[in-house]
N, C-alpha and C positions, 0 to 999 in steps of 0.2 A: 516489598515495593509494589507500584501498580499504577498503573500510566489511564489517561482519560481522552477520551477520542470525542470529539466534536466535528459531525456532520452539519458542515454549510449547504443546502440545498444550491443555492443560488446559480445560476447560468445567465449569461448576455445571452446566448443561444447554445442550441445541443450538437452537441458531435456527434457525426452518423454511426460511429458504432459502441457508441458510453452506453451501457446497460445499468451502471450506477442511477440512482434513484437520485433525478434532477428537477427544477422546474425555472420557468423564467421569469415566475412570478417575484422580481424585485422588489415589488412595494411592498412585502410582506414583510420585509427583512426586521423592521424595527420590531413589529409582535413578535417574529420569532425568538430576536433574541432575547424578548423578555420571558419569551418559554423556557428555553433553555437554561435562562440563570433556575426559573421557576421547575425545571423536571432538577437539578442539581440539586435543590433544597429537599425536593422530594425524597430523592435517590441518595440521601447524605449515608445513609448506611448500609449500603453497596458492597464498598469496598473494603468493610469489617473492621475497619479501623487504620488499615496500611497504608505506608507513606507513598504520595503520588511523588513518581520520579519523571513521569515525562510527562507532555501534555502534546494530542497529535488536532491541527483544526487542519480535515478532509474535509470531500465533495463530488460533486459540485465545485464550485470556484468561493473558496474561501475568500477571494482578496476582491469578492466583490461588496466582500463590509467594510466599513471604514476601519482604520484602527481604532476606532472609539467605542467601536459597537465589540471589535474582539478584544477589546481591556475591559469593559463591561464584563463578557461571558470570564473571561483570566480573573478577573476581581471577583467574582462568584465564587470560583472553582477557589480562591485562597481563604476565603472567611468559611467556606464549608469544609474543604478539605486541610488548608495547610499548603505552603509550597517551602516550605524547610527545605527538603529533600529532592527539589525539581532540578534534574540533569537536562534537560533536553525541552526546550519549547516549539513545536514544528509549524510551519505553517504553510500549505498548497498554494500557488500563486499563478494565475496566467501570464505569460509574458510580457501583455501590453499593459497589465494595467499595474506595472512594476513603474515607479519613477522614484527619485532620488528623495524626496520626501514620504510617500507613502512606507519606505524601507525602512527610513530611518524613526518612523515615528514604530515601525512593528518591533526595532531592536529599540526605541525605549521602554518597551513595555515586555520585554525581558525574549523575545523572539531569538532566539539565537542559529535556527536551523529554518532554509527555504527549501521549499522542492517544488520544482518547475517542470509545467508539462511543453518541453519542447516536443517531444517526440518525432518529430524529424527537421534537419535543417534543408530540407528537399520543398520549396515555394510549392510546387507543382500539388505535390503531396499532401500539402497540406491547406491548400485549399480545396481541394478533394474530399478532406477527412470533416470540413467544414470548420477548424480551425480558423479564429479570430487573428490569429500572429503574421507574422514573416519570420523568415530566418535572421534573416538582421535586428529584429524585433529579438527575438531569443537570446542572441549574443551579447545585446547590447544591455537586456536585463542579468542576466548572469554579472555584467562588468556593473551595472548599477549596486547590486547589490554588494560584492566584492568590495568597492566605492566606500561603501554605507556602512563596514565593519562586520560584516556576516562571514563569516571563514567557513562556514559547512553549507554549502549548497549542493546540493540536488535535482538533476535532469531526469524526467523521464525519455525511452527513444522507446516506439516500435517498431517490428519489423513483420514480415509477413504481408508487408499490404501489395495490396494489387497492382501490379506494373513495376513494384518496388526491385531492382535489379543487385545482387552480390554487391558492385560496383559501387552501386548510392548507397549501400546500406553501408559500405565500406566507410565510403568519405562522410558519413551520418557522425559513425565513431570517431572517426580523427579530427574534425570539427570540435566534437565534445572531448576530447581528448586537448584540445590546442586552447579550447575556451579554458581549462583550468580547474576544472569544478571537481569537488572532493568525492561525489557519492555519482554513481548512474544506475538507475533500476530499468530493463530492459527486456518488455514484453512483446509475446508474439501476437499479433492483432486476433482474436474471436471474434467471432459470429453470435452474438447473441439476442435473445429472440428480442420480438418485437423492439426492434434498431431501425433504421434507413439503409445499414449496410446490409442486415441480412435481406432486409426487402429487395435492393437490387439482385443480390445472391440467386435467390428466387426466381425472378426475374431473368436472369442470365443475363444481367447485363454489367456483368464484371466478372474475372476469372480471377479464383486465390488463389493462393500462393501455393504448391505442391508442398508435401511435406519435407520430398530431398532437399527444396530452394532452404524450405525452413530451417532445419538442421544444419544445413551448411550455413546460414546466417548464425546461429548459435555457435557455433565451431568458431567463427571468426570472432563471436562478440568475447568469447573466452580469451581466444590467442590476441587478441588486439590489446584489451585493458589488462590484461596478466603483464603483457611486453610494456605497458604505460603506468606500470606500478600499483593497480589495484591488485585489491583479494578477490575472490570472488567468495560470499561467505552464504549464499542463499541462489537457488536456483536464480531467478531473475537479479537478483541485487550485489552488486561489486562497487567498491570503493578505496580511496585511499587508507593505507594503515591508520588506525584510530576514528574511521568517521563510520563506523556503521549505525545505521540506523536505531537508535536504541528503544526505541517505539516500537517500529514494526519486529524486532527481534522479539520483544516480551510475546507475541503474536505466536511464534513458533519456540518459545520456552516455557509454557504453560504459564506463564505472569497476568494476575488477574488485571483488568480492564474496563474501567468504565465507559461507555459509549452513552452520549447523550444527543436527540437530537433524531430528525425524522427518517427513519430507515438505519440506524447504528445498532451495533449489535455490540453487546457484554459478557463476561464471561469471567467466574470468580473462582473457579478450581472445580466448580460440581455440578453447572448449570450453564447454560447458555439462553440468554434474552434478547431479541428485539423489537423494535418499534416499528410501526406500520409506516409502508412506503406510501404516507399519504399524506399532503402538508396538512391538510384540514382537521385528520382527523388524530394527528399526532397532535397540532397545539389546542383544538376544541378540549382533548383529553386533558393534558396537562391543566389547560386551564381552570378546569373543571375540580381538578385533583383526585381523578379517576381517569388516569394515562392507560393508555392502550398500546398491547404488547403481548407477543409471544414467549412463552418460557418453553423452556425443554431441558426437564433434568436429565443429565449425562447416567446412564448406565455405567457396571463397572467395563463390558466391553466396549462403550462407545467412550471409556476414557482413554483406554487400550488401545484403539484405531485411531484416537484423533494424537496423542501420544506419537505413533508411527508415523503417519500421516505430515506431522508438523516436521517433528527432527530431522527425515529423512531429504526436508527440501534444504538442508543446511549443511556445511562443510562438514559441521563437529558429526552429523551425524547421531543415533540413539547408543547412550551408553547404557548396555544390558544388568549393569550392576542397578539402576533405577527402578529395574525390573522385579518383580516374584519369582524365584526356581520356576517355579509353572507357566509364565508368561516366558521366561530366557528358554526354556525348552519349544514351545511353540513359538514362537518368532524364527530360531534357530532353525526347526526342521523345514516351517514355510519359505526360508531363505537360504537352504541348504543348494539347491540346482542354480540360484542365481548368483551363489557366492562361487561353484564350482566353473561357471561361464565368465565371470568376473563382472558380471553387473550387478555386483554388490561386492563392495570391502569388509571382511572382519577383522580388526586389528587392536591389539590390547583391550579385547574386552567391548569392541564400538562396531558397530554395521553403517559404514555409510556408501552411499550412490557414488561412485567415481565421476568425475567432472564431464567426463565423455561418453556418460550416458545417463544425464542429469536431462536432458532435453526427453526422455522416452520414463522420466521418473515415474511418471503417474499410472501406467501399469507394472510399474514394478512395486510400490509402495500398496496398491491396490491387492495386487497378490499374498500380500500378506496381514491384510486381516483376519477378526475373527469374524463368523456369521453369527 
């Protein structure tokens, strides 16, 4: 199986700390999409022949194309690939530009799965972040879609942001908890470069978030959705039983992936590709049929690391039987002092991160590379 990622560039406007590769150039959108059907026919044999099971349209703001223009790109993707096999259709959506038609016309076109970036029901907050929404705006698309026959919805929330207090991050969760929604993916806000927020950063004209505030917002985001019946199956991502994300799981189970589209990256078991974070010179290329792109074949240690790296952001964990004798002996001895401290579990044969110290994962998973 192998799932296909389509990057919408598109933005009304930029969020001050989205380091994702956006633009606001809308008028574009109609050539784009004719790239995109056009890099698909290109890239027909990609995916070596494997059944596409999911289909993910990220961004930028997907839901600033009509549904006519993402049945186009869906109608590409089935005359080249095939959708036999399609579990999962996703599609990223801003809150406001959610209405009871636009829904309903993305589930006739086989849409089955939204994910929504509320990321806080705190007004204050988000217009701060530079957010187009309200909070009522967010609630009220969650109930539109619900409405429209969508049964797997998906909220984004961060946390970490500036001024952001225990307390609001508290009633952030029990809000999304109350709104009903089967999936919540919940990140801690970064600094990245060339943003607006790190520019103020710099500036000192706003103080983050400490890391203890951090941590104890994690703590809570675990104990709140665990007490409201989700799993938590991925460091940021918790859901009801049965709704995980089957797209971004392929991500951290090595399932190959086609990504299409200006700044998406690919990845088919032995290589990793992608496109330039450049609108111009991503469709100039395509159009051309001399696309422009970075490849990098994966070494057998950079399968090794990226291997660790991925499993260990997941509940299940790395089962060592997937392994060579040679790689289960050095995994084992690099994680011998943190399985003895207990920030690391070995149990029937699997190494994974315990939930409560899944938030400090990335130098723990980092220590046990190879060089």
């Amino acid at each position: 199986m192998a799932g296909i990622y389509v990057h919408i560039p598109f933005c009304a406007r930029r969020c001050i700390y989205c380091g994702f590769f956006s633009t606001v150039r809308e008028e574009e959108a109609a050539r784009y999409v004719r790239t995109l059907c056009a890099e698909l026919v290109q890239r027909k044999d990609y995916l070596e022949g494997e059944q596409v099971s999911t289909i993910y349209f990220g961004g930028g703001t997907p839901s600033r194309l009509s549904p006519e223009q993402i049945g186009r790109v869906k109608d590409c993707i089935e005359r080249t690939f095939g959708l036999d096999s399609l579990e999962e259709f996703t599609v990223e959506c801003n809150p406001d530009d959610l209405n009871g038609q636009y829904v309903s016309a993305l589930r006739s076109l086989g849409v089955n799965r939204i994910s929504m970036g509320a990321q806080t029901f705190n007004n204050d907050m988000l217009r701060f972040m530079g957010r187009r929404h309200t909070a009522a705006q967010a609630l009220d698309a969650v109930h539109v879609c619900s409405d429209s026959g969508i049964s797997n919805i998906s909220i984004d929330l961060m946390y970490g942001l500036p001024g952001q207090t225990l307390e609001m991050f508290r009633a952030d969760l029990e809000t999304a908890l109350a709104a009903g929604v089967q999936h919540i993916s919940s990140y801690c806000l970064s600094y990245e470069e060339n943003t607006p927020l790190q520019a103020l950063r710099e500036q000192e004209k706003l103080t983050p978030a400490g890391d203890e505030l951090c941590a104890q917002m994690f703590s809570l985001i675990c104990k709140t959705l665990r007490e409201g019946g989700f799993e938590h199956y991925e460091i940021s991502n918790f859901c009801k039983p049965g709704y995980r994300s089957r797209h971004n799981s392929s991500y951290w189970d090595g399932t190959p992936y086609l990504g299409i589209g200006a700044g998406a990256h690919s990845y088919n078991g032995h290589s990793r590709q992608w496109n330039p974070n450049d609108l111009d010179a991503y469709m100039n290329g395509v159009e051309a049929s001399n696309p422009q792109y970075e490849l990098e074949h994966l070494s057998v240690i950079d399968q090794y690391n990226e291997r660790i790296m991925l499993t260990l952001r997941t509940a299940q964990g790395l089962n060592l039987s997937v392994l060579t004798p040679q790689d289960r002996l050095s995994v084992l001895n690099s994680a011998h002092a943190f399985i003895k401290d207990g920030l690391l579990l070995f149990e029937n044969n699997t190494l994974r991160i315990p939930e409560s110290h899944m938030f400090i994962s990335d130098s723990i998973i980092s220590s046990l590379f190879k060089d």
